[in-house]
N, CA, C and O atoms as a DFTB+ gen file, in Angstrom:
292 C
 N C O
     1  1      15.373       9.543       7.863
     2  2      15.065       8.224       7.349
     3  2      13.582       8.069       7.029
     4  3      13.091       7.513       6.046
     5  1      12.946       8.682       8.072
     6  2      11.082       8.481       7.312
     7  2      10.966       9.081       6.266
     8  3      10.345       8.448       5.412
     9  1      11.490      10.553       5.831
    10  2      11.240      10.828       4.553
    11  2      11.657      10.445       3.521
    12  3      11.213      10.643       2.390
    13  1      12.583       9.844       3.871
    14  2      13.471       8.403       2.630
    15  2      12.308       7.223       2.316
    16  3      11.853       6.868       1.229
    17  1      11.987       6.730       3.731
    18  2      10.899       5.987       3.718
    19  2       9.526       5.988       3.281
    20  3       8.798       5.074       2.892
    21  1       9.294       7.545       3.473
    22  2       7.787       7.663       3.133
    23  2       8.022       7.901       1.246
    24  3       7.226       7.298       0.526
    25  1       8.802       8.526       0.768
    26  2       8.947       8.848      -0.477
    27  2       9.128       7.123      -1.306
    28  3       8.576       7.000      -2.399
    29  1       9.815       6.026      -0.784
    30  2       9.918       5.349      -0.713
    31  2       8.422       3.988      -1.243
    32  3       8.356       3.056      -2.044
    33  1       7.700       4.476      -0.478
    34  2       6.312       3.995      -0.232
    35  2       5.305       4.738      -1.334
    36  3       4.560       4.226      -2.170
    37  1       5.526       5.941      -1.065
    38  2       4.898       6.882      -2.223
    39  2       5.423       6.129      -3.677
    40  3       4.350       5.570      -3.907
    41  1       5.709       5.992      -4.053
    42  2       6.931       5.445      -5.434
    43  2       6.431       4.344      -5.219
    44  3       5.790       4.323      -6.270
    45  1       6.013       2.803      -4.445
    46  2       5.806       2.082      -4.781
    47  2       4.091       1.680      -4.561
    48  3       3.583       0.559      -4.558
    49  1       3.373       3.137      -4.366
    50  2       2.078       3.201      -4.233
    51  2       1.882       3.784      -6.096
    52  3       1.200       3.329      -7.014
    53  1       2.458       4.490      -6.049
    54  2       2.381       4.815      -8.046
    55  2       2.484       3.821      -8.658
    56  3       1.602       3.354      -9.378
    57  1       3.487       3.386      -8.480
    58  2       3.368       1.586      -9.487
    59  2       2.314       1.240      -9.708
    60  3       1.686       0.994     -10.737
    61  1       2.070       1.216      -8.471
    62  2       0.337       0.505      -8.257
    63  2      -0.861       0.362      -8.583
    64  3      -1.722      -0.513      -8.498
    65  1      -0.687       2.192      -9.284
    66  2      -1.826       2.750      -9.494
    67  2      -2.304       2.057     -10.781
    68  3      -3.519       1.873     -10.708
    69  1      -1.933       1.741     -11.594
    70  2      -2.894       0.698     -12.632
    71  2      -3.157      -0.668     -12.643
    72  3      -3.601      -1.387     -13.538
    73  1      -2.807      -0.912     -11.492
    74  2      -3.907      -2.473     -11.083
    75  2      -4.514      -2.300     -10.392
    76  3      -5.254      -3.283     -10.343
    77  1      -5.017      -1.038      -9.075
    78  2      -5.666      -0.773      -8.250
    79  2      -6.657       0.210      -9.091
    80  3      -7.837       0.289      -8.750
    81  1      -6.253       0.816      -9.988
    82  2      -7.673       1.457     -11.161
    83  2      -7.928       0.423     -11.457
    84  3      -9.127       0.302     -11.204
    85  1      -7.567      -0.450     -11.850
    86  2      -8.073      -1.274     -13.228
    87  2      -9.535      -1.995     -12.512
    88  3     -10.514      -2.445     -13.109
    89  1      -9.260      -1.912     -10.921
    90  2      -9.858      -2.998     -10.045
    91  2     -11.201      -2.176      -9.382
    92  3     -12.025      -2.700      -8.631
    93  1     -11.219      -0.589      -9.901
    94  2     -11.624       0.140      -9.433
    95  2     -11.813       0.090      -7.495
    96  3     -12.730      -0.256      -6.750
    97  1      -9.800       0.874      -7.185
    98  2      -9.593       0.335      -6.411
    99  2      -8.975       1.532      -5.497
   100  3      -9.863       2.348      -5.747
   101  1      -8.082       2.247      -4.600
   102  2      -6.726       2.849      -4.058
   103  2      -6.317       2.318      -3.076
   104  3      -6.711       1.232      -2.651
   105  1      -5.147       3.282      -2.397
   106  2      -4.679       3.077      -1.763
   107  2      -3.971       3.981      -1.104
   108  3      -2.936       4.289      -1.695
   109  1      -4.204       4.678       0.206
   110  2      -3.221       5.934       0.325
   111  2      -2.876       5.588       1.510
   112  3      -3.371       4.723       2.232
   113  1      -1.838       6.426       1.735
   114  2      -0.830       6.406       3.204
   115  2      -1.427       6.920       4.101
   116  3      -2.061       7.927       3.787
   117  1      -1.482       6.502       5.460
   118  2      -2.339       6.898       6.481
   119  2      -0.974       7.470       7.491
   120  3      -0.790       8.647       7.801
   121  1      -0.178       6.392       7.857
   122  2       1.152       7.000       8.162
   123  2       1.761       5.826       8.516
   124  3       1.209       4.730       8.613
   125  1       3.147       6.137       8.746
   126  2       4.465       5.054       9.080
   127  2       4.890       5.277      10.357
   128  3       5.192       6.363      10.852
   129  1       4.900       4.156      10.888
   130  2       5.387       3.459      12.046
   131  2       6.453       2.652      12.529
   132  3       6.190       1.517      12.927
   133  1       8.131       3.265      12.559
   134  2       8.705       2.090      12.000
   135  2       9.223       1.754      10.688
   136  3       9.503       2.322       9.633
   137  1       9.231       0.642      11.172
   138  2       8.458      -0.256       9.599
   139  2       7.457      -0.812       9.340
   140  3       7.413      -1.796       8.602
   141  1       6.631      -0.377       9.804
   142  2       4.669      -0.718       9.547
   143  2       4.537       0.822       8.848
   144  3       4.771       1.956       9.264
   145  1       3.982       0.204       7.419
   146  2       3.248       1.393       6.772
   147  2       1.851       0.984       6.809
   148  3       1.420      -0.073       6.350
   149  1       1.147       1.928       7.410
   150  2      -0.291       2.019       7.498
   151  2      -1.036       2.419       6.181
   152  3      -0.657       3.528       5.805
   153  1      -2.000       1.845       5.348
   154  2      -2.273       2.379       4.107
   155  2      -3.561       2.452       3.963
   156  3      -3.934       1.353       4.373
   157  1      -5.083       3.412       3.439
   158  2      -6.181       3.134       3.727
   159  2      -6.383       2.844       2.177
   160  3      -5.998       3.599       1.284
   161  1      -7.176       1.399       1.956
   162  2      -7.726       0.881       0.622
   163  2      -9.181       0.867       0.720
   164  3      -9.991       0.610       1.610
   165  1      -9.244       1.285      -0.681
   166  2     -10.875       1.658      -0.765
   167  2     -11.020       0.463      -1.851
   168  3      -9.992       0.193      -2.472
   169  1     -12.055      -0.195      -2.111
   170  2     -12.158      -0.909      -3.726
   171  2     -12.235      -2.438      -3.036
   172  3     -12.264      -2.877      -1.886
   173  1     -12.251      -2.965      -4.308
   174  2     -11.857      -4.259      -4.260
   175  2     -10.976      -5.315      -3.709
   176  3     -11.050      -6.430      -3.193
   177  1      -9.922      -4.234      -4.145
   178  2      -8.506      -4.569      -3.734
   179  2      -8.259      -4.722      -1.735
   180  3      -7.602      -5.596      -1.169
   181  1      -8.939      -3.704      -1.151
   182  2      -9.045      -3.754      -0.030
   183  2      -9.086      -5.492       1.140
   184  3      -8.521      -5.772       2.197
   185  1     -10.003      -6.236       0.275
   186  2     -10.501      -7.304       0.950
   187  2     -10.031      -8.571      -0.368
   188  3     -10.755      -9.540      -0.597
   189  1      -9.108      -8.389      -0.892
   190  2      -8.604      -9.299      -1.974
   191  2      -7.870     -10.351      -1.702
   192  3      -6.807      -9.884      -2.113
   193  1      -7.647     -11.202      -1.405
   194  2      -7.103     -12.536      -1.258
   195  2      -5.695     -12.171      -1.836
   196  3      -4.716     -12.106      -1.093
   197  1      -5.628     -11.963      -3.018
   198  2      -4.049     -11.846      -3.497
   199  2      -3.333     -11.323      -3.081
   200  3      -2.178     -11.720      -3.236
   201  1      -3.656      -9.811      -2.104
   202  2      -2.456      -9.158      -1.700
   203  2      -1.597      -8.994      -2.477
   204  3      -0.424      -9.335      -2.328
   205  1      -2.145      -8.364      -3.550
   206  2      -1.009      -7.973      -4.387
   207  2      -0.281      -6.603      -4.194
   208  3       0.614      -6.159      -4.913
   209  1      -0.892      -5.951      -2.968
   210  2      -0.561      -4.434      -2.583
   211  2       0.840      -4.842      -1.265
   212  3       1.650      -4.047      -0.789
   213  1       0.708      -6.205      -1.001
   214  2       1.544      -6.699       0.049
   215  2       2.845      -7.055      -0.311
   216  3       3.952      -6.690       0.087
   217  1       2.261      -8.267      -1.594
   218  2       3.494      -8.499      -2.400
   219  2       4.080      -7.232      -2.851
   220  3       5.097      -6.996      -2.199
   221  1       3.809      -6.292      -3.756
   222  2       4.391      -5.347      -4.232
   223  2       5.592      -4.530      -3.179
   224  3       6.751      -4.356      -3.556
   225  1       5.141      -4.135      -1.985
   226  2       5.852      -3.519      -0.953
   227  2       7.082      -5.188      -0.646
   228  3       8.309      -5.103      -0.692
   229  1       6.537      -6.125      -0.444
   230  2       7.745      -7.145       0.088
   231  2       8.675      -7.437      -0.915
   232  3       9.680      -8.112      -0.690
   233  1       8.355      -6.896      -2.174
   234  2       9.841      -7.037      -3.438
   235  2      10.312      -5.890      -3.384
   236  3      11.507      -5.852      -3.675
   237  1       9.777      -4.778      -3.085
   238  2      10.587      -3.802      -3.192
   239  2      10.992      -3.616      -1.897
   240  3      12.223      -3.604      -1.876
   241  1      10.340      -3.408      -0.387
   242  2      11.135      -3.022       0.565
   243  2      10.706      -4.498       1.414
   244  3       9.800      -4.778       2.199
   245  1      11.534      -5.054       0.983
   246  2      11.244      -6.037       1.894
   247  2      11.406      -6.170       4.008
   248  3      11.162      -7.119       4.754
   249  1      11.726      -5.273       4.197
   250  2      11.633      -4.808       5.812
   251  2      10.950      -4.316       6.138
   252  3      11.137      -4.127       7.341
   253  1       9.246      -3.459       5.475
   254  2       8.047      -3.053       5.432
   255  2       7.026      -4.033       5.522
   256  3       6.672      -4.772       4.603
   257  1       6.443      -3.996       6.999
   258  2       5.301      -4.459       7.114
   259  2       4.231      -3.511       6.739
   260  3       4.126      -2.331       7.076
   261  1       3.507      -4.171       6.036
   262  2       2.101      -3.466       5.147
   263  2       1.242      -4.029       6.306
   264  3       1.337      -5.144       6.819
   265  1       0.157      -2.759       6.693
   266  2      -1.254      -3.145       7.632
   267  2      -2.654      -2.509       6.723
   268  3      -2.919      -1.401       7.189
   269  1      -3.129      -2.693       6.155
   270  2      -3.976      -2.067       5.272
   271  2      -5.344      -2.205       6.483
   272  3      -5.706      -3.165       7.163
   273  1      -5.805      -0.963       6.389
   274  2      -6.913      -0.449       6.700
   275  2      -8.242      -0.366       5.971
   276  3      -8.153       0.719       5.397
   277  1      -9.220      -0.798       5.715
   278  2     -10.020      -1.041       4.798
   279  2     -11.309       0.307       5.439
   280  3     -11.862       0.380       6.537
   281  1     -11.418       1.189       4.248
   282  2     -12.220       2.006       4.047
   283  2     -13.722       1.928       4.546
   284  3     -13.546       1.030       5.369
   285  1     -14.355       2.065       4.590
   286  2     -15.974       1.602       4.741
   287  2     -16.811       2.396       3.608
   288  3     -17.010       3.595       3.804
   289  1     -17.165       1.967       2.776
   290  2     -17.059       2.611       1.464
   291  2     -19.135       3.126       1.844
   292  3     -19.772       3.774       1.014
């Protein structure tokens, strides 16, 4: 099931990838817990009000808690 899960996460971290460039931004998997995916964001996006890296994971897997880890750039 984690590798269902992690592939899962991977796939909805690609989506991603052109609003988190655009923002000059990422986002990578640190690891899964569960259902807590741990993710480290570098950029903008990291400290963004919108959570649009949150929303994205709660339409697609909505039983994934997102904990984002913010980089120290």
């Amino acid at each position: 099931m984690i590798q269902n899960t992690e592939a899962r996460v991977r796939e909805v971290l690609d989506n991603l990838n052109w609003l988190l460039d655009a923002h000059n931004s990422s986002a990578t998997l640190i690891k899964i817990e569960g259902n807590k995916v741990h993710l480290l964001c570098h950029g903008e996006c990291a400290t963004c009000e919108t959570e649009c890296i949150q929303v994205a994971f709660h339409e697609r897997m909505p039983d994934i808690e997102v904990i984002i880890h913010v980089a120290n750039n």
